[in-house]
C-alpha positions as CSV (number, residue, x, y, z in Angstrom):
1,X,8.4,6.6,19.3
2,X,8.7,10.1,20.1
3,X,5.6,12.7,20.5
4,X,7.0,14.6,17.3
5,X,7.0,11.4,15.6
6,X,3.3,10.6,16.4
7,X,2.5,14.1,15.3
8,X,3.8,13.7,11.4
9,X,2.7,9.6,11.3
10,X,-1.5,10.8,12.3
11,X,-1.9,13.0,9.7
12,X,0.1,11.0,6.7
13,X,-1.9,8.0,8.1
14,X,-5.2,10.0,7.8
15,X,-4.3,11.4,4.3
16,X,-3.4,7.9,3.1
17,X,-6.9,6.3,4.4
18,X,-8.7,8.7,2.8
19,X,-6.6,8.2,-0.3
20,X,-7.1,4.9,-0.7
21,X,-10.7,5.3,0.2
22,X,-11.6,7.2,-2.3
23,X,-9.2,5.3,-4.7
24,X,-10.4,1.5,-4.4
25,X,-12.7,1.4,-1.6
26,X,-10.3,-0.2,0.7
27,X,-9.2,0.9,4.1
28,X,-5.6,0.3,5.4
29,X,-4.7,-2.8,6.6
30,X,-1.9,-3.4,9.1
31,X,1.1,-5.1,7.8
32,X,0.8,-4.3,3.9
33,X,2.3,-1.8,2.2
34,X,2.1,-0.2,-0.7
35,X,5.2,0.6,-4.3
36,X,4.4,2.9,-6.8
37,X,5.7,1.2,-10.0
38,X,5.7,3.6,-13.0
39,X,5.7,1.7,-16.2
40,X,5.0,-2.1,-16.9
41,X,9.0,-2.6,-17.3
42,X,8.7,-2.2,-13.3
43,X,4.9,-3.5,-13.5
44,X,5.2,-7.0,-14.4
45,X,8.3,-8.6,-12.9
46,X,7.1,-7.0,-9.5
47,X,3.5,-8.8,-9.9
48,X,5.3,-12.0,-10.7
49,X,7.2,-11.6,-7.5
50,X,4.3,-10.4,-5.5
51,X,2.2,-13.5,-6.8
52,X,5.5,-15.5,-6.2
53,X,5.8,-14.7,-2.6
54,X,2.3,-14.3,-1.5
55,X,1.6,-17.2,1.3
56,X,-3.0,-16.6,1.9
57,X,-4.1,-14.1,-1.1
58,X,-3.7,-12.2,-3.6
59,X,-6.1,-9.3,-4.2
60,X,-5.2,-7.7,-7.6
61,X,-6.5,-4.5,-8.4
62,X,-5.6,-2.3,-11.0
């Protein structure tokens, strides 16, 4: 990756840790990520999906 890249990844890293900090309580963990669904017509069939696919946990939070 280039130095410019490493310069706009730190601080949206930092901001997102703090985020989810403050939000749940739980830091960032390597290898998840994150969708912002908007309304349960997007809510649901992704949880089924998630649950679906999911191979060690599922940690629901909402």
């Amino acid at each position: 990756m280039s130095t410019s890249h490493h310069s706009v990844i730190a601080p949206v890293r930092a901001l997102a840790e703090q985020a989810f900090s403050r939000a749940a309580g739980a830091p960032l963990v390597p290898g998840n990520s994150i969708r912002l669904l908007k309304d349960a017509r997007e809510n649901y069939p992704a949880w089924l999906d998630a649950i679906a696919r999911a191979t060690r946990f599922i940690h629901f939070e909402s």
